[in-house]
C-alpha positions, 0 to 999 in steps of 0.5 A, spaced: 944 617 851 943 611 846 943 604 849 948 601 845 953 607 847 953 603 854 956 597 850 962 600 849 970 605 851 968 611 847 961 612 848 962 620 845 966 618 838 960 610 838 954 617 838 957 622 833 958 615 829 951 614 829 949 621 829 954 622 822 949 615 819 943 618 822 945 625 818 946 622 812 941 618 812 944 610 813 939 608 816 939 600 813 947 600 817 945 605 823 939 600 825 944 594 824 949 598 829 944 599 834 943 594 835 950 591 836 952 587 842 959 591 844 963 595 840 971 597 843 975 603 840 982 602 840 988 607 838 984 608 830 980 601 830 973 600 831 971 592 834 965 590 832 961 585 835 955 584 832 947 582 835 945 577 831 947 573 826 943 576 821 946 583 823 953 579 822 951 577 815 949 584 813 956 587 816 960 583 813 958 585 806 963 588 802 959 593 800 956 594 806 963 594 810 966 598 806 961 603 807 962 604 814 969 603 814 968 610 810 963 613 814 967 611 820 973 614 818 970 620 816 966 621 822 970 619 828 977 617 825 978 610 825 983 607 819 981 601 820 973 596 822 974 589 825 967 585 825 967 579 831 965 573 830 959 571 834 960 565 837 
């Protein structure tokens, strides 16, 4: 099991996410995922917060994001990713 799946309320969906970036060959956002501090599921939203601020910088780029609210509904049926701030 991947660490980063203990950081979280779903670690099957968090894994099958993971798997689907693998697969398809997301590997910039898989490894940018991994590396997040917590992430939660709720109803059909996916919390992220991520490791560090450069992880945060990369997450929130439009490009980026939007790449992974698609894969994520896609893979694990999420409407709708929401990043965390890091304090």
């Amino acid at each position: 099991m991947n660490v980063s799946s203990k950081k979280g309320n779903n670690p099957e969906k968090w894994e099958k996410l993971l798997e689907t970036l693998d697969e398809k060959l997301q590997l910039g956002l898989l490894e940018h995922l991994r590396r997040v501090t917590a992430y939660h599921i709720e109803d059909d939203i996916l919390y992220v917060e991520p490791g560090s601020e450069a992880d945060e910088e990369y997450l929130k780029r439009d490009s980026t994001f939007q790449q992974l609210e698609v894969l994520a509904a896609d893979a694990i049926q999420i409407d709708k990713v929401k990043l965390k701030k890091l304090t």
